[in-house]
N, C-alpha and C positions, 0 to 999 in steps of 0.2 A: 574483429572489433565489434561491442556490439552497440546497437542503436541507442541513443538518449530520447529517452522519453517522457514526457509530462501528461500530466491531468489536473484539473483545478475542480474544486469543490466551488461553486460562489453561492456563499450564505443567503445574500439577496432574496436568487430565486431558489434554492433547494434542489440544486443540481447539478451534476457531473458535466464539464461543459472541458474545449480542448482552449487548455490557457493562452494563445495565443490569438483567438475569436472573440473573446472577450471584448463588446464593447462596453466602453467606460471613458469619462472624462481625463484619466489619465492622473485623479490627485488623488492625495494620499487616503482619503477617505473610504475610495473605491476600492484602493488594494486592499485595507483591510478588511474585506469583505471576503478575500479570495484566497484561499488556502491551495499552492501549488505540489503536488505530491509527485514524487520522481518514477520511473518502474525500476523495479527489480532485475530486469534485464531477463527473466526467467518466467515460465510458465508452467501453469499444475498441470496435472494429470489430463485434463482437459482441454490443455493449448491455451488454457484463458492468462491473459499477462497478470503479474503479480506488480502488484503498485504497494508503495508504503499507504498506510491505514487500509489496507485491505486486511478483512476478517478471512482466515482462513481454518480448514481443520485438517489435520493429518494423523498418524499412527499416536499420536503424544495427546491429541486434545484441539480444543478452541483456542485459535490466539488471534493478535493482530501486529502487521508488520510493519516497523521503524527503522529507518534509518541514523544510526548514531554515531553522530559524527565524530567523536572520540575516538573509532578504531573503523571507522569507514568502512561501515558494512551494514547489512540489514539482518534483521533477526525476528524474531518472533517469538511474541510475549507469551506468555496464559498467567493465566487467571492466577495460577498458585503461586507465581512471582520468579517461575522458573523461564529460560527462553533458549532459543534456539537459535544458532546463528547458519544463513543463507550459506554458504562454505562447507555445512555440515551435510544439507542437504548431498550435495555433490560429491564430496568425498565418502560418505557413509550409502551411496546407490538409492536414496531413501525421497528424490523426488518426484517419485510416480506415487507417494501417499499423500502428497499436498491436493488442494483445492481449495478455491476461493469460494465463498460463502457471501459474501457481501464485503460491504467497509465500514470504517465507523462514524460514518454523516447519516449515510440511511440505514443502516441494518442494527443499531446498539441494542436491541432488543436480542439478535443473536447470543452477542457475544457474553 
């Protein structure tokens, strides 16, 4: 089974902080401030964890990854409106090409 795990972006201060340190007054004002983002459960080529809105680049290109919750799963997008879905990774031997590059709070310049 593997581990759940979160990150929060908070807009406030402009940084990756662990969602549940977060202090805050607890109302609704503060949460919108706070974008929580799940992991992928998986790691690139580098052992680095893959979180959704993480920028990533592999054999295909630049993307960034979401989870959709339509077919409960994560994928990754590029640019040219093609994506990849996290499943593909693993059945096709193909994720020692991944790697994280940034996310899309601080690194939009990458992608």
């Amino acid at each position: 089974m593997r581990e759940i795990r979160f990150r929060a972006w908070n807009r406030i201060v402009g940084r990756m902080s662990d969602p549940f340190g977060i202090d805050h007054d607890h109302s609704q004002t503060a949460w919108q401030n706070i974008e929580i983002m799940q992991s992928t459960g998986l790691q690139d080529k580098n052992r680095v964890s893959i979180f959704e809105g993480d920028i990533v680049e592999d054999h295909i290109g630049k993307g960034f990854v979401e989870y959709v919750e339509k077919y409960a799963g994560f994928r990754v997008n590029y640019r040219d409106g093609k994506c990849k879905w996290f499943y593909d990774y693993n059945l096709k031997g193909e994720r020692d090409s991944i790697v994280v590059i940034g996310n899309i709070h601080e690194n939009q310049d990458i992608y």
